[in-house]
N, CA and C atoms as an extended XYZ file, in Angstrom:
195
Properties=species:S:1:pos:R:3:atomname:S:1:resname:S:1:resid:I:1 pbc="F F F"
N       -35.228       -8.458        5.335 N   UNK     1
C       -34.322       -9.083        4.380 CA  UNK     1
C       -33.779       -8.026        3.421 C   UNK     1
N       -32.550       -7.953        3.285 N   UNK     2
C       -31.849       -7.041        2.174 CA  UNK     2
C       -31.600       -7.975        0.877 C   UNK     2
N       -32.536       -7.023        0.250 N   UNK     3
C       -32.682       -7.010       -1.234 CA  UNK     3
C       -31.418       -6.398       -2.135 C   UNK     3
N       -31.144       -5.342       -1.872 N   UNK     4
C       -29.706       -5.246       -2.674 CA  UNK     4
C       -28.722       -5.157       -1.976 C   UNK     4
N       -27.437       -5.743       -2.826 N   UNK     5
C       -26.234       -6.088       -2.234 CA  UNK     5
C       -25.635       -4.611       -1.806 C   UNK     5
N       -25.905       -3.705       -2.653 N   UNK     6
C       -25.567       -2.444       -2.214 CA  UNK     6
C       -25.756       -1.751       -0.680 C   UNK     6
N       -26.738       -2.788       -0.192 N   UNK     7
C       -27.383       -2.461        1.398 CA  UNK     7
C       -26.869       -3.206        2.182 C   UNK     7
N       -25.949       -3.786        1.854 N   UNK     8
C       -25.455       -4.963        3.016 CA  UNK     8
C       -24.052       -3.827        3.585 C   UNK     8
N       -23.531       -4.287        4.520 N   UNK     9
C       -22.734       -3.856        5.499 CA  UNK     9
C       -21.666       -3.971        4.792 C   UNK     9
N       -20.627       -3.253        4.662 N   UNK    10
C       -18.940       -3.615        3.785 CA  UNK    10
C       -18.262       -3.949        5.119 C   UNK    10
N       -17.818       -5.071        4.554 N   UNK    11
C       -16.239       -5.838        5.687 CA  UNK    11
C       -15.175       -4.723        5.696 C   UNK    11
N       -14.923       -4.848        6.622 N   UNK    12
C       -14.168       -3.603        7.077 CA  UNK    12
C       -12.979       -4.043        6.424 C   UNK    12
N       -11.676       -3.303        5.987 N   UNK    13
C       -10.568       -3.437        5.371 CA  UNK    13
C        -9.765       -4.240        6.539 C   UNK    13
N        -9.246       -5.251        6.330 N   UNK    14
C        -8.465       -6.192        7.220 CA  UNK    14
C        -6.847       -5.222        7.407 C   UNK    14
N        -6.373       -4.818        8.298 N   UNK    15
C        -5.058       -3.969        8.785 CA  UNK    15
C        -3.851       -5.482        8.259 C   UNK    15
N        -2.779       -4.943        7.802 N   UNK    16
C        -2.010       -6.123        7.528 CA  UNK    16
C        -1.167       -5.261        8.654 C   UNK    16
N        -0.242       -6.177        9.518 N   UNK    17
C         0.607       -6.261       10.462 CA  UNK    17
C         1.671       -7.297       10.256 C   UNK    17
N         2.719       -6.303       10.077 N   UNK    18
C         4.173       -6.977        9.887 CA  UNK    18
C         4.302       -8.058       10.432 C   UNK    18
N         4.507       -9.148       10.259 N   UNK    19
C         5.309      -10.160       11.091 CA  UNK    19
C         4.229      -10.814       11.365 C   UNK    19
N         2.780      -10.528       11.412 N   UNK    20
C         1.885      -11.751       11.715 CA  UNK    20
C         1.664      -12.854       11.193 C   UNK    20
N         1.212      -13.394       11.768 N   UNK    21
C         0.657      -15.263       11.472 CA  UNK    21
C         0.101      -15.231       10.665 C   UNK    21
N         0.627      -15.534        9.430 N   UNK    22
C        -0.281      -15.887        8.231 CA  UNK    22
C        -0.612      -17.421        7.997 C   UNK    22
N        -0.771      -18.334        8.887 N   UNK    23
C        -0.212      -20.084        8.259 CA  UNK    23
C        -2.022      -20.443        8.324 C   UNK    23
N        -2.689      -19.807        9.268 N   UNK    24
C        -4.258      -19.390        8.962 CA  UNK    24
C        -5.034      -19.018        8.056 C   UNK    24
N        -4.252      -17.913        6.976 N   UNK    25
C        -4.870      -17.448        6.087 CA  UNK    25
C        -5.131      -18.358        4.685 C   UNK    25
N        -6.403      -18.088        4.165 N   UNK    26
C        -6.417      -18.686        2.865 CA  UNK    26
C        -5.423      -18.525        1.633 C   UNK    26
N        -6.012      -19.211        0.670 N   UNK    27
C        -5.006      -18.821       -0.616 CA  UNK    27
C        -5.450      -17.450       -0.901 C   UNK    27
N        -6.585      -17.105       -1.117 N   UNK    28
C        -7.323      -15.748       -1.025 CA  UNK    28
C        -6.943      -14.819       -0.640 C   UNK    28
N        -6.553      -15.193        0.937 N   UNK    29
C        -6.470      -13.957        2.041 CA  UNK    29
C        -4.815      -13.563        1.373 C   UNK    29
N        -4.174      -14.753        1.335 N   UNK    30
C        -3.068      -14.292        1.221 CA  UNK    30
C        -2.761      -13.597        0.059 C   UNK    30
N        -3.305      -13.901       -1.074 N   UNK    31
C        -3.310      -13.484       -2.675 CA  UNK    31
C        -3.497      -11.794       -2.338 C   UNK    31
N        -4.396      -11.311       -1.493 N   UNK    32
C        -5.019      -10.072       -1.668 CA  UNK    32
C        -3.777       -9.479       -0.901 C   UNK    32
N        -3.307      -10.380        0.080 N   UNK    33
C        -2.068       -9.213        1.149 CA  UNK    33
C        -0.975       -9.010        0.440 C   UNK    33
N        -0.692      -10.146       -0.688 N   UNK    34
C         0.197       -9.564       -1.347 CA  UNK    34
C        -0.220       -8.575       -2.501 C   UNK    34
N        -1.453       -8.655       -2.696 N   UNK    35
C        -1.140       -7.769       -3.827 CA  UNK    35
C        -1.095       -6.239       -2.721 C   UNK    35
N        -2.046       -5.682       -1.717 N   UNK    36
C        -1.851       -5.274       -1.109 CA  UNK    36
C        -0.333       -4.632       -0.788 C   UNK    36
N         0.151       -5.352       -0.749 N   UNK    37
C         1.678       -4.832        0.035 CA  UNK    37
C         2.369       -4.514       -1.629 C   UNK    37
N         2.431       -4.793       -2.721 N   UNK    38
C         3.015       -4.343       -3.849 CA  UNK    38
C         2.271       -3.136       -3.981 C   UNK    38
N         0.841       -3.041       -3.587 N   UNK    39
C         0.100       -1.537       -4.158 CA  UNK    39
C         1.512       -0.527       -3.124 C   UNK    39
N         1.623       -0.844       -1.943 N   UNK    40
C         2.312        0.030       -0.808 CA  UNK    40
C         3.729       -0.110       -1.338 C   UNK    40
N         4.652       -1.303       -1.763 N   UNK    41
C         5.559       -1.042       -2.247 CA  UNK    41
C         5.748       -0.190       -3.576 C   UNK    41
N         4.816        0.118       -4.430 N   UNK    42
C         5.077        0.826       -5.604 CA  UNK    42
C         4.784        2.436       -5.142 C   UNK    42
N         3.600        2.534       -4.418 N   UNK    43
C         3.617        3.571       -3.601 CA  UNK    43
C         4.638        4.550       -2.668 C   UNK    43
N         5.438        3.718       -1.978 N   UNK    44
C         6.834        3.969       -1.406 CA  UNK    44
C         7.636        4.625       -2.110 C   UNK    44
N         8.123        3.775       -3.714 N   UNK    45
C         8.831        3.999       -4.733 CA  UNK    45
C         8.558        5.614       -5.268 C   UNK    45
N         7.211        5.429       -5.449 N   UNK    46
C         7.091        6.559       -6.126 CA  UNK    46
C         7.741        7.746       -5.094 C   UNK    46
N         6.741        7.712       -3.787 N   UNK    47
C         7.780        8.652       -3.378 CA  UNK    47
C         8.802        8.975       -2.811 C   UNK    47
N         9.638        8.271       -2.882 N   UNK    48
C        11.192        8.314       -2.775 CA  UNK    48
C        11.765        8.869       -4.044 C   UNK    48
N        11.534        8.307       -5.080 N   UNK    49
C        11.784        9.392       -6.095 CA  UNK    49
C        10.740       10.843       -6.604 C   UNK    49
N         9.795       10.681       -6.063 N   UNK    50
C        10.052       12.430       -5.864 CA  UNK    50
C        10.358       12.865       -4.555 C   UNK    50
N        10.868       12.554       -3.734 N   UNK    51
C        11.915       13.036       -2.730 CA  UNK    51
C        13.063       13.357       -3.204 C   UNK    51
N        13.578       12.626       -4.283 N   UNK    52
C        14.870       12.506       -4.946 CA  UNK    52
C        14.801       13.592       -5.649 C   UNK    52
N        14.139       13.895       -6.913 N   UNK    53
C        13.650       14.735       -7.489 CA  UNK    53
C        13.890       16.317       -7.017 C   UNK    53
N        13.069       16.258       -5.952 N   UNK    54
C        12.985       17.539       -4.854 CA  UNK    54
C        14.128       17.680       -4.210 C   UNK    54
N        15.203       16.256       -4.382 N   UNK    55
C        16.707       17.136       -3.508 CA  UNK    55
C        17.603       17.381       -4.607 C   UNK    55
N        17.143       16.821       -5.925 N   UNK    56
C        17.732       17.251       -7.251 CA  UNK    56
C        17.847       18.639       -7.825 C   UNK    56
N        16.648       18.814       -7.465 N   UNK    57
C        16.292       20.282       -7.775 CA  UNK    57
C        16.609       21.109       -6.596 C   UNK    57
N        16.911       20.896       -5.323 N   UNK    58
C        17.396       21.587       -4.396 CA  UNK    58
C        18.877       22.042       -4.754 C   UNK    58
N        19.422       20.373       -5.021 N   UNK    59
C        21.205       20.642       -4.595 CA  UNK    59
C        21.127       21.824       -6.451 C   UNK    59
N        20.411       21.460       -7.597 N   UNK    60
C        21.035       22.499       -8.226 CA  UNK    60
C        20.769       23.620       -8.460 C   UNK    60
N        20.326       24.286       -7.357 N   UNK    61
C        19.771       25.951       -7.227 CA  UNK    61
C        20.842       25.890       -6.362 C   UNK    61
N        21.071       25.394       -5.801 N   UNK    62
C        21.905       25.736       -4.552 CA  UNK    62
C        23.541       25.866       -5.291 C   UNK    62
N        23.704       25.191       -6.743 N   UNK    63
C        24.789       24.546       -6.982 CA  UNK    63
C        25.795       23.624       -6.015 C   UNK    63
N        25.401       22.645       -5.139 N   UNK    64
C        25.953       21.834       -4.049 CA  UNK    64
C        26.567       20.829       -4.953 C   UNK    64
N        27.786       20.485       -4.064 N   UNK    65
C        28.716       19.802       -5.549 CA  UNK    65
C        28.640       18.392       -4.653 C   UNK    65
């Protein structure tokens, strides 16, 4: 018998897949995929603007008009 929770097995991270069947999932499941997918959408954001950034600072060394 496991005595601390620290010894129990961790649930493996559930993969979210575009376009799947969610009409299964709980209020739960679903609560977490979205927050999930905003962690990845703010993530995205960020780096697209420092992509931006990095062609900012490209085009003006280069002076590219």
């Amino acid at each position: 018998m496991v005595s601390d929770p620290d010894d129990l097995p961790k649930k493996p991270k559930t993969e979210i897949v575009i376009g799947q069947d969610i009409s299964m999932m709980s209020e739960f499941e679903l609560s977490a995929r979205i927050e999930t997918l905003e962690g990845e959408i703010a993530r995205s954001r960020e780096a697209i603007k420092a992509r931006q950034a990095t062609k900012a600072a490209a085009d003006a060394f280069f002076k590219k008009s």
